[in-house]
N, C-alpha and C positions, 0 to 999 in steps of 0.2 A: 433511466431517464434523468432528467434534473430534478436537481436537488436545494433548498434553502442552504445560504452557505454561511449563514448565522444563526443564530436564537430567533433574534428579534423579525427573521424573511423576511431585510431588507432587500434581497436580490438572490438570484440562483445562478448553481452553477452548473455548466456541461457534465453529461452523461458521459460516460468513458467505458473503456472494458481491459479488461485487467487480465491476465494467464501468470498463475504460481504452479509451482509443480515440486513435488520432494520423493522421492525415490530411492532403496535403503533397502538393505537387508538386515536379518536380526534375527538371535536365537536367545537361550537360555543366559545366556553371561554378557550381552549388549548390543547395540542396534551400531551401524555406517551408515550415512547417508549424503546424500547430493539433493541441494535444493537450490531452486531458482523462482526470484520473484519480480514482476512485473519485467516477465520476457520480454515481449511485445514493446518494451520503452514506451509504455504510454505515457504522455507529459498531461497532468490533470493538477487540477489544485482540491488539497483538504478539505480547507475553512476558507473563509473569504472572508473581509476587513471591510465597511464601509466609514468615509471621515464624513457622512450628513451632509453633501452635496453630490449631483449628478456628476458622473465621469471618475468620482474617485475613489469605485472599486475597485480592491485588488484579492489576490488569494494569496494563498501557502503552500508549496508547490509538494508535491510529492516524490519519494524518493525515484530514482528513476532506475533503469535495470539494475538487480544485486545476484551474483552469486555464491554460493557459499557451500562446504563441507564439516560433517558434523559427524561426533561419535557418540557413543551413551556405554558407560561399563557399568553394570549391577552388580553390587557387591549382597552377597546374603547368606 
């Protein structure tokens, strides 16, 4: 749902929906993996900024589709 997009609930912001996903195998000596965030490209804003007059909210936008691969080695 919406959300305050400051401390002070000068104004809110739209509801959005988000899909991450990370996926990976792993054993005894480290994990691979493949991860994806904000599939979907949803364009939403963080925070929001008000300057104390009507009309001049603004947000901070969010990062928009990432993908990325990733390792882990455990040394012990």
């Amino acid at each position: 749902g919406e959300r305050p997009a400051d401390a002070a609930n000068n104004f809110d912001l739209d509801a959005y929906g988000k899909l991450d996903l990370r996926i990976g195998v792993s054993n005894h000596h480290g994990r691979i993996y493949l991860w994806g965030d904000n599939l979907l490209n949803e364009f939403y804003d963080l925070y929001g900024f008000s300057f104390g007059f009507p009309g001049s909210e603004t947000g901070s936008p969010a990062r928009g589709r990432t993908i990325g691969a990733g390792f882990e080695v455990y040394f012990k």
